[in-house]
C-alpha positions in Angstrom: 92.7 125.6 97.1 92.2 122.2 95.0 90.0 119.4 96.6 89.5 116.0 95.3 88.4 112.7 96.6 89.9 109.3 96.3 88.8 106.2 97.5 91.5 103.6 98.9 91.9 100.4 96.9 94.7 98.9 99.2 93.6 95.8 100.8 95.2 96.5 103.6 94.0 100.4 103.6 96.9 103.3 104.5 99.6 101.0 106.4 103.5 102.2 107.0 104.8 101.1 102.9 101.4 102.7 101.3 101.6 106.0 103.6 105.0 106.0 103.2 104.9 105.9 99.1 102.6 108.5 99.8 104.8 111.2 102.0 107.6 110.4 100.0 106.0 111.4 96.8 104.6 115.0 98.5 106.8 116.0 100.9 108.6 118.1 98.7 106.0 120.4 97.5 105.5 123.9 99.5 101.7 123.9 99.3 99.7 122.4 102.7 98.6 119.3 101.8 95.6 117.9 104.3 93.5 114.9 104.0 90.4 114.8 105.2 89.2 111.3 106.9 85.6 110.6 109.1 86.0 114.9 109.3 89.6 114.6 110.7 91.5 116.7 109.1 95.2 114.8 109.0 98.9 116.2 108.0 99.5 114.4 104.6 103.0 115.0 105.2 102.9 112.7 108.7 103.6 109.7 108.1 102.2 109.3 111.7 99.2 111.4 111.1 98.6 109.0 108.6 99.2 106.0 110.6 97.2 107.3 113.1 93.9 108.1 111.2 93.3 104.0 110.5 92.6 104.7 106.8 91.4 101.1 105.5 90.5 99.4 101.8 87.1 101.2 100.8 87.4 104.1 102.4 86.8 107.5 101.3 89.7 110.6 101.9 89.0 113.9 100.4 92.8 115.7 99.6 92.9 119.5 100.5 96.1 121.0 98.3 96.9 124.9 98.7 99.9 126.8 97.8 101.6 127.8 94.7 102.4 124.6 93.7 98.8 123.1 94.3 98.9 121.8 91.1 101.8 119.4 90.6 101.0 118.9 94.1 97.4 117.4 93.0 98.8 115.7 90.2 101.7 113.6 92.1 98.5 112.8 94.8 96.5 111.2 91.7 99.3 109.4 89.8 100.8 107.8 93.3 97.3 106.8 94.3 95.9 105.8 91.0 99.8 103.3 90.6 98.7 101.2 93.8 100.8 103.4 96.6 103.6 100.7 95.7 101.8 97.4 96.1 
């Protein structure tokens, strides 16, 4: 299992485009991907899960990858995150 944390940058925090850009970019991997908000643990793949856990600008969400593509699964979390989530 691969953890890492990211904190969000998005003025507007985790709303429908961002989370969107974000399932999008995951869905396709095998491995459970969970975020961890406030010690929620959320579906990454949920766009609603998502929607529902009111991620805003400046907070912290810790990523919980495992599977047997953990990796590339990891990797597409940092590169969509680090590019902005599309804004």
């Amino acid at each position: 299992m691969l953890k890492k944390s990211f904190v969000i940058e998005n003025k507007q925090g985790l709303h429908v485009r961002p989370a969107g850009v974000l399932v999008k970019a995951i869905k396709d991997f095998d491995s459970s991907i969970k975020i961890n908000h406030n010690d929620k643990i959320i579906e990454a793949k949920s766009l609603l899960g998502i929607m529902g856990a009111c991620i805003k600008c400046g907070d912290t969400i810790e990523f919980q990858v495992d599977g047997s593509d953990e990796n590339e699964a990891m990797k597409a979390i940092e590169e969509v995150i680090e590019s902005g989530l599309g804004e």
